[in-house]
CHARMM-style PDB file with segment names, atoms N, HN, CA, C and O in Angstrom:
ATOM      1  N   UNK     1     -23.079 -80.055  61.295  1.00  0.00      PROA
ATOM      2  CA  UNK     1     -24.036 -79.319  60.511  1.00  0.00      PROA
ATOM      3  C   UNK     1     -23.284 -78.466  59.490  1.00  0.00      PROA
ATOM      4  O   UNK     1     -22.295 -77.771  59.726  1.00  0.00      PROA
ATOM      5  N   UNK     2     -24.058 -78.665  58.028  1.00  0.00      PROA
ATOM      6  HN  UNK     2     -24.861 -79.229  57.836  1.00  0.00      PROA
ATOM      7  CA  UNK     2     -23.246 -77.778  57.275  1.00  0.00      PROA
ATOM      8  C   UNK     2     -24.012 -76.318  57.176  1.00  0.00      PROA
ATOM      9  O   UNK     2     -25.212 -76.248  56.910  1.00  0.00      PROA
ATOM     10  N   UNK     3     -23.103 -75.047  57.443  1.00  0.00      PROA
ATOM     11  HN  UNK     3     -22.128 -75.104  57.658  1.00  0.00      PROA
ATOM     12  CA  UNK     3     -23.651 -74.094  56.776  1.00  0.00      PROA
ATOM     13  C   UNK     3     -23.348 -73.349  55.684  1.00  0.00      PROA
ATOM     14  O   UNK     3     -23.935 -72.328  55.328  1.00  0.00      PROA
ATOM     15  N   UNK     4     -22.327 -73.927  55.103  1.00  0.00      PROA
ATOM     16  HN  UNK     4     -21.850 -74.757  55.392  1.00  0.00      PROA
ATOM     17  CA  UNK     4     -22.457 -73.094  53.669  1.00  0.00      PROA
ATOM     18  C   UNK     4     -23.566 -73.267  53.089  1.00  0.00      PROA
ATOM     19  O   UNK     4     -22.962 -72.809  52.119  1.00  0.00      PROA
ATOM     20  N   UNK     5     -24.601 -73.472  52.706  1.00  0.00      PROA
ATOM     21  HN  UNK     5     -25.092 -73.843  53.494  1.00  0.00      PROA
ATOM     22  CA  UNK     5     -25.181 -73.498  51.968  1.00  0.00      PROA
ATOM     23  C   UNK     5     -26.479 -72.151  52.736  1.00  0.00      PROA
ATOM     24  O   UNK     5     -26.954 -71.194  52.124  1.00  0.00      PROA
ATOM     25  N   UNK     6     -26.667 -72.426  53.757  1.00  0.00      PROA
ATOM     26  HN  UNK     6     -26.281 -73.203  54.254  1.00  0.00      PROA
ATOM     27  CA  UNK     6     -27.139 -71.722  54.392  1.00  0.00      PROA
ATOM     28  C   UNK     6     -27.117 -69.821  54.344  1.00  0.00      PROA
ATOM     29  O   UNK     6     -27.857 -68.887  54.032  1.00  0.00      PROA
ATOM     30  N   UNK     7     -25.635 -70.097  54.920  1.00  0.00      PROA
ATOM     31  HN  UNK     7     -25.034 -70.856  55.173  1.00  0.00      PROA
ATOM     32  CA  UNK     7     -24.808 -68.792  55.309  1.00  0.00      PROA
ATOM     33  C   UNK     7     -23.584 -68.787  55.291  1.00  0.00      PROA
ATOM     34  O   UNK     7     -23.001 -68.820  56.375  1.00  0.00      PROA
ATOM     35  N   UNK     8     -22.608 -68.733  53.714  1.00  0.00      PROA
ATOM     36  HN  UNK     8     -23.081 -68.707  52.834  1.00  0.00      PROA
ATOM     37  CA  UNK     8     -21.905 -68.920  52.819  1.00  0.00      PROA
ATOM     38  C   UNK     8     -20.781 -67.712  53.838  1.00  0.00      PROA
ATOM     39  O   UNK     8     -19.644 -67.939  54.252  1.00  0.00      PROA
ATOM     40  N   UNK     9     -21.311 -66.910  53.941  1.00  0.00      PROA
ATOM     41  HN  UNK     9     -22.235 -66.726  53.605  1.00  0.00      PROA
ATOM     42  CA  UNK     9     -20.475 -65.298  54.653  1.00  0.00      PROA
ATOM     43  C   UNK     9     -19.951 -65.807  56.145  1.00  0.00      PROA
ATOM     44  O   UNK     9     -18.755 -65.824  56.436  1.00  0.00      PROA
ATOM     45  N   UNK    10     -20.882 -66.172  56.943  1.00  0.00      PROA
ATOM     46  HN  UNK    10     -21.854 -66.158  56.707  1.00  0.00      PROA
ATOM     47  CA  UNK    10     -20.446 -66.695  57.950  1.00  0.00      PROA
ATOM     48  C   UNK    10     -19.596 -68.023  58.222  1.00  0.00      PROA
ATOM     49  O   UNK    10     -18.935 -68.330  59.215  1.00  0.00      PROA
ATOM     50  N   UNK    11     -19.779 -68.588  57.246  1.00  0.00      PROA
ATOM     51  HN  UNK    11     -20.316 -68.339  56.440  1.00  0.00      PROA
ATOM     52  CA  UNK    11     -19.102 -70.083  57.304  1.00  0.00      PROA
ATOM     53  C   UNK    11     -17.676 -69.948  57.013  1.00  0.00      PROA
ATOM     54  O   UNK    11     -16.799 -70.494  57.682  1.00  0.00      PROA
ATOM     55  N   UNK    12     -17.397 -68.942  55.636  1.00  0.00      PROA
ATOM     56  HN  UNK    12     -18.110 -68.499  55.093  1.00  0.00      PROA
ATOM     57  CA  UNK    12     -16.126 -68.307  55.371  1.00  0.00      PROA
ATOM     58  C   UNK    12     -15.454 -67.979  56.688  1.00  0.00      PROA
ATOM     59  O   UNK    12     -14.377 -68.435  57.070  1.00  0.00      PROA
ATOM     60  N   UNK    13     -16.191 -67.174  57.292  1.00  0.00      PROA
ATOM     61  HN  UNK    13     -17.066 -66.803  56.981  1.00  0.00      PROA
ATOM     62  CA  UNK    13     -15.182 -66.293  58.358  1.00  0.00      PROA
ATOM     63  C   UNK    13     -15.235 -67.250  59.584  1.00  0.00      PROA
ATOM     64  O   UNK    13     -14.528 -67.093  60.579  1.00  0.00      PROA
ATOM     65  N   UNK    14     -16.174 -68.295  59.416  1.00  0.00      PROA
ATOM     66  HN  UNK    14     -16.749 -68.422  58.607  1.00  0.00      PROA
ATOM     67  CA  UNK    14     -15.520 -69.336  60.800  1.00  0.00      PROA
ATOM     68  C   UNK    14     -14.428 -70.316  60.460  1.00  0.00      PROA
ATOM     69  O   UNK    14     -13.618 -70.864  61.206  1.00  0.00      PROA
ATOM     70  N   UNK    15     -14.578 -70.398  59.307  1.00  0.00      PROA
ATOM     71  HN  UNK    15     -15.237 -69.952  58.700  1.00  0.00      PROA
ATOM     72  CA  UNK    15     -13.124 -71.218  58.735  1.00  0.00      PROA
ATOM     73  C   UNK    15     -12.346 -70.529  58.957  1.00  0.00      PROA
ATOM     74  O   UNK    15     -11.713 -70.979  59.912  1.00  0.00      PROA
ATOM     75  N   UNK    16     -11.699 -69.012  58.420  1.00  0.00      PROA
ATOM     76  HN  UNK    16     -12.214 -68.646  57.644  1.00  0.00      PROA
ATOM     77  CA  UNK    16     -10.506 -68.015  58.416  1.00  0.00      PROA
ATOM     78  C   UNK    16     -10.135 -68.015  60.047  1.00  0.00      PROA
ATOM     79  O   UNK    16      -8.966 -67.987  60.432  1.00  0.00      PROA
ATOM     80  N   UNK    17     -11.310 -68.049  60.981  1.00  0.00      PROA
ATOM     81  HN  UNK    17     -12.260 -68.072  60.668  1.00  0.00      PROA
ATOM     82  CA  UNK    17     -11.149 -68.296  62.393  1.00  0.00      PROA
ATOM     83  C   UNK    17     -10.200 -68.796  62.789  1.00  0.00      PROA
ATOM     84  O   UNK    17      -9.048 -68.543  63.141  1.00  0.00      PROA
ATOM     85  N   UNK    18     -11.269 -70.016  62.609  1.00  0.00      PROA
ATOM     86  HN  UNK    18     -12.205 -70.221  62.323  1.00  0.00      PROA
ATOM     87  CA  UNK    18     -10.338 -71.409  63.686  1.00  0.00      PROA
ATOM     88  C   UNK    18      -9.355 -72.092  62.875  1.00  0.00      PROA
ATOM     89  O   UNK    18      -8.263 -72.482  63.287  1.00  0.00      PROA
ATOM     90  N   UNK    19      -9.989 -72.264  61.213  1.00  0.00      PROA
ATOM     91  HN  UNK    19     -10.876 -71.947  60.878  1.00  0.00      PROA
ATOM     92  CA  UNK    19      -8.370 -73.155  60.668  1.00  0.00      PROA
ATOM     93  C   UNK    19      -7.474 -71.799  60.447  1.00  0.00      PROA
ATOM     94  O   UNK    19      -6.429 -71.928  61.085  1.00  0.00      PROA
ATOM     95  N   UNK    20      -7.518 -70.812  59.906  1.00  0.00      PROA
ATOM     96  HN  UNK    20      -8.367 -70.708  59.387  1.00  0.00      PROA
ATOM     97  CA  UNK    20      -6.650 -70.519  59.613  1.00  0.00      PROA
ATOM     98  C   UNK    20      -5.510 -69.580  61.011  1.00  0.00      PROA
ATOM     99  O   UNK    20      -4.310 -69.662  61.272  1.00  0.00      PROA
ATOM    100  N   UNK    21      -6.540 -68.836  61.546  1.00  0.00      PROA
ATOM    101  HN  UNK    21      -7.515 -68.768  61.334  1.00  0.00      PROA
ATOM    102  CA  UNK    21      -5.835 -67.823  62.364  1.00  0.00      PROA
ATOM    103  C   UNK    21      -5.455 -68.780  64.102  1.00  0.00      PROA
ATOM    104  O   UNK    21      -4.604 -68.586  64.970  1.00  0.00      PROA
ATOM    105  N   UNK    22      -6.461 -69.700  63.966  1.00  0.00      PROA
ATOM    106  HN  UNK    22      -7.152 -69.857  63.261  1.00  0.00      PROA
ATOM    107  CA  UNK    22      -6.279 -70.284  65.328  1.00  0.00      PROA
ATOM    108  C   UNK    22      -5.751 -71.849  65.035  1.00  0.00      PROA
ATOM    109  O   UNK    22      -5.516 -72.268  66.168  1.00  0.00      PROA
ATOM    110  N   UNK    23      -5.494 -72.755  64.235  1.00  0.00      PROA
ATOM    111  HN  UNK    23      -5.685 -72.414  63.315  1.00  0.00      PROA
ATOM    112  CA  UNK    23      -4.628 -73.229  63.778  1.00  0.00      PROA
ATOM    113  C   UNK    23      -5.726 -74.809  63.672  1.00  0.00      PROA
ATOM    114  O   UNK    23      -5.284 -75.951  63.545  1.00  0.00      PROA
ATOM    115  N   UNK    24      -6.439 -74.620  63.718  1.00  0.00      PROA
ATOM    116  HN  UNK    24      -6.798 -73.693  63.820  1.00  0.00      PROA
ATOM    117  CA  UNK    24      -7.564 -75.881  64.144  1.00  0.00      PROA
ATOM    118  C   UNK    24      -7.790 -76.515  63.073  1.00  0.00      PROA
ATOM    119  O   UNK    24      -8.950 -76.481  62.663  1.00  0.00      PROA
ATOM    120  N   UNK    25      -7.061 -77.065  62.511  1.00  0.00      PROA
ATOM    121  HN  UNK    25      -6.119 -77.092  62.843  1.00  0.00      PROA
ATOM    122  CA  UNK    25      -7.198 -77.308  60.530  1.00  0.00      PROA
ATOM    123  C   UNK    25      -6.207 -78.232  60.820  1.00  0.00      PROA
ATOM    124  O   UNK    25      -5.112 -77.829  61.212  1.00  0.00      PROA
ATOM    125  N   UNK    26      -6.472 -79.607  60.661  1.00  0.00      PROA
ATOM    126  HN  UNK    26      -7.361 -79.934  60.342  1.00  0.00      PROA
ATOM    127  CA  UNK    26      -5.606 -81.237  60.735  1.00  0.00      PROA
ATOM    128  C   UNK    26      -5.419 -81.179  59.212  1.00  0.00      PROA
ATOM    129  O   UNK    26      -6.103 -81.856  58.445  1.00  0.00      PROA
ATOM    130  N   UNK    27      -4.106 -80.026  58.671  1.00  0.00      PROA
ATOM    131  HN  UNK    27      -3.550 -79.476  59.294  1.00  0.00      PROA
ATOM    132  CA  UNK    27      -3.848 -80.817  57.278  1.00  0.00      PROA
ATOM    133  C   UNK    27      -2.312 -80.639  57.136  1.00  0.00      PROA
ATOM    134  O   UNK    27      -1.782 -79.966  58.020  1.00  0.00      PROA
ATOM    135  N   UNK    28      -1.397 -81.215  56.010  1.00  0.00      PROA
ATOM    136  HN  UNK    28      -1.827 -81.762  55.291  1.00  0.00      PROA
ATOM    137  CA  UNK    28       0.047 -81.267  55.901  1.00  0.00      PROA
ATOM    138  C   UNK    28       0.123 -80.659  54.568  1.00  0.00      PROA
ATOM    139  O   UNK    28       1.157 -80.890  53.943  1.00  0.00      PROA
ATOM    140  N   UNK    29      -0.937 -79.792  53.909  1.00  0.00      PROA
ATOM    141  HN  UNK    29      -1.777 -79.605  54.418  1.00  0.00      PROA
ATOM    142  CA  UNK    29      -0.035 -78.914  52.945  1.00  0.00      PROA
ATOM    143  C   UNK    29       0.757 -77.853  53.409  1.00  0.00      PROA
ATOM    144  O   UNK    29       0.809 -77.316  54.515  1.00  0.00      PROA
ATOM    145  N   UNK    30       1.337 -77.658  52.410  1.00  0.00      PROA
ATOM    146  HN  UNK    30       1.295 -78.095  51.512  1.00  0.00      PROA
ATOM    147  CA  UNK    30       2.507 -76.390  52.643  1.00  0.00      PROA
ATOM    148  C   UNK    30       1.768 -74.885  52.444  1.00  0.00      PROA
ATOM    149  O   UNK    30       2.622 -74.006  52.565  1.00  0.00      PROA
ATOM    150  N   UNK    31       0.546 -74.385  52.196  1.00  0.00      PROA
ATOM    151  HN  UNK    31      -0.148 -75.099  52.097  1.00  0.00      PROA
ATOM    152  CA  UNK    31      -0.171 -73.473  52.927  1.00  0.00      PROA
ATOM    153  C   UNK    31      -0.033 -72.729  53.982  1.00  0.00      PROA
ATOM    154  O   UNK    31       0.359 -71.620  54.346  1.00  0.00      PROA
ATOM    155  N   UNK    32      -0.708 -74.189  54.541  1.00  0.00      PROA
ATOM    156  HN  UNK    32      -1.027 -75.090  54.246  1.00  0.00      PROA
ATOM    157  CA  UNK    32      -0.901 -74.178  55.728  1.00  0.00      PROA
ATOM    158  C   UNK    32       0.281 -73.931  57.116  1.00  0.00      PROA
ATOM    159  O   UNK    32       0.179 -73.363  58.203  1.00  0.00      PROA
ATOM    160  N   UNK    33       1.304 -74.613  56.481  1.00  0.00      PROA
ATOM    161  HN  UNK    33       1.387 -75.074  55.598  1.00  0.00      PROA
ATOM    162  CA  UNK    33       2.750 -74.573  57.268  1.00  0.00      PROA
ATOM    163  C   UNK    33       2.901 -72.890  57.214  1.00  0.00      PROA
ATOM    164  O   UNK    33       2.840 -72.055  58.117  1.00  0.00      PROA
ATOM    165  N   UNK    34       3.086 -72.780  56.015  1.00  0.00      PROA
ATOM    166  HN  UNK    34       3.136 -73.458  55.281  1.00  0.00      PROA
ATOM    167  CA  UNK    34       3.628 -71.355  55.229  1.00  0.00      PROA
ATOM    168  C   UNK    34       2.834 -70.064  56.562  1.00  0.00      PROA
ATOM    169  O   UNK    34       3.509 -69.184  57.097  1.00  0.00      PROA
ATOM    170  N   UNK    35       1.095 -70.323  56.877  1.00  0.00      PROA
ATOM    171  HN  UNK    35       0.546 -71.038  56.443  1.00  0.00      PROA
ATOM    172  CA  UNK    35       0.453 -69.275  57.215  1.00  0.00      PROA
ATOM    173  C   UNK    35       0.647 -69.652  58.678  1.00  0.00      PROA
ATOM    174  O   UNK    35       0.874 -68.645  59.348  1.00  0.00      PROA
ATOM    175  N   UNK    36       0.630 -70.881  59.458  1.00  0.00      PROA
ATOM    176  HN  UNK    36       0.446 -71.700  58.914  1.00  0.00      PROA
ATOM    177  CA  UNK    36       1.429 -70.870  60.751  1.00  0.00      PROA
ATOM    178  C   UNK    36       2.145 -70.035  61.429  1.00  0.00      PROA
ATOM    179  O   UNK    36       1.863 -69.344  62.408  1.00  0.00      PROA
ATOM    180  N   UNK    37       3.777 -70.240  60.396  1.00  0.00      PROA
ATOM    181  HN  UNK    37       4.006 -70.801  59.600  1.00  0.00      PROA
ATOM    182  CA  UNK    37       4.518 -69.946  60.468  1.00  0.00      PROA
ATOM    183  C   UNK    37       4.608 -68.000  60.267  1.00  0.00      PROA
ATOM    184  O   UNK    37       5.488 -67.361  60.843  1.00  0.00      PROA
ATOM    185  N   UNK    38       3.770 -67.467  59.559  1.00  0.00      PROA
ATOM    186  HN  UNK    38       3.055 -67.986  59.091  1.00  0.00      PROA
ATOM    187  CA  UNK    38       3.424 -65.648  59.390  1.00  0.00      PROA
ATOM    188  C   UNK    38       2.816 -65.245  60.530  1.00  0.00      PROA
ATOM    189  O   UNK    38       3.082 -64.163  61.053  1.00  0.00      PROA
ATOM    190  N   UNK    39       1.551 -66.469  61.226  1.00  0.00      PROA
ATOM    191  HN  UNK    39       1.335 -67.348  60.801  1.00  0.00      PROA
ATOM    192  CA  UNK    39       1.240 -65.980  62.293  1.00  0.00      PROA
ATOM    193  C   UNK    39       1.817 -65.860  63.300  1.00  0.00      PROA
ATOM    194  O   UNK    39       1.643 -64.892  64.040  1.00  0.00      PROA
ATOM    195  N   UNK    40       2.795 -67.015  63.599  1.00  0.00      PROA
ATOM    196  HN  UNK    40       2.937 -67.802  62.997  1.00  0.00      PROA
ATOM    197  CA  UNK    40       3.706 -67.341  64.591  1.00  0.00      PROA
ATOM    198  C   UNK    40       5.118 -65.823  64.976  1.00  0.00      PROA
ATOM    199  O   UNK    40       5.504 -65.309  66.025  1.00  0.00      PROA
ATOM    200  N   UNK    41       5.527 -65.573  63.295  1.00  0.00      PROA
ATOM    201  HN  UNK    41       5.214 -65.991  62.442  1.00  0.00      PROA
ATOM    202  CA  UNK    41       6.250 -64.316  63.303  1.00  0.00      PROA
ATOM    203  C   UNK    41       5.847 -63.004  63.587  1.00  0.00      PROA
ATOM    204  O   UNK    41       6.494 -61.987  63.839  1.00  0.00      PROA
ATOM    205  N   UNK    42       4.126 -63.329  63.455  1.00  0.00      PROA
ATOM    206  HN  UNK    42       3.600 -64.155  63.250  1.00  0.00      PROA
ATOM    207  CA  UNK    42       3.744 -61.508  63.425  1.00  0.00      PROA
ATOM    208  C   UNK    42       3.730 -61.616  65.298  1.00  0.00      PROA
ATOM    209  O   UNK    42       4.150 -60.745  66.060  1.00  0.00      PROA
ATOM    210  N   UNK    43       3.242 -62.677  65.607  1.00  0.00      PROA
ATOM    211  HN  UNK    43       2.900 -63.385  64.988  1.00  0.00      PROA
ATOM    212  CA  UNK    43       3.196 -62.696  67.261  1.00  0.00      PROA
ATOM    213  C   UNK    43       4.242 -62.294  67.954  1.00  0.00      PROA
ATOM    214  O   UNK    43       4.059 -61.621  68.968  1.00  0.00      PROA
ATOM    215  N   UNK    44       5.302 -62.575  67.605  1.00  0.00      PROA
ATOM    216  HN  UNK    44       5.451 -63.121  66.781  1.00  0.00      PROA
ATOM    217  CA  UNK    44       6.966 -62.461  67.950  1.00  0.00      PROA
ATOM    218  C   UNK    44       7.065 -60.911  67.817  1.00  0.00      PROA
ATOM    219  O   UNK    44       7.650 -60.447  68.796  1.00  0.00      PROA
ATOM    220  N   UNK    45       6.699 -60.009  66.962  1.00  0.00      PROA
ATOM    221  HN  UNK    45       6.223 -60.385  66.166  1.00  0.00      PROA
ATOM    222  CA  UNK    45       6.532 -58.359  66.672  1.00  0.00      PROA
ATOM    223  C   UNK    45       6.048 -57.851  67.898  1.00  0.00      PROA
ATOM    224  OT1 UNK    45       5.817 -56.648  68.019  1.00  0.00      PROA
TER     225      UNK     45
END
């Protein structure tokens, strides 16, 4: 089901969720490596 169109605010912050902060995002740009890898270091702090 799509909800951007719906609820544009919420859909944002379930993406920032799971792909970005919880890693659930199947892609091979260098982004993505890049923000892994910040989360992976701030965890190590």
């Amino acid at each position: 089901m799509s909800y951007g169109k719906q609820d544009p605010q919420y859909t944002r912050e379930l993406f920032i969720r799971g792909a970005l902060v919880e890693g659930e995002f199947d892609t091979r740009l260098p982004f993505f490596a890049h923000n892994r890898k910040l989360v992976a270091d701030i965890a190590q702090t």
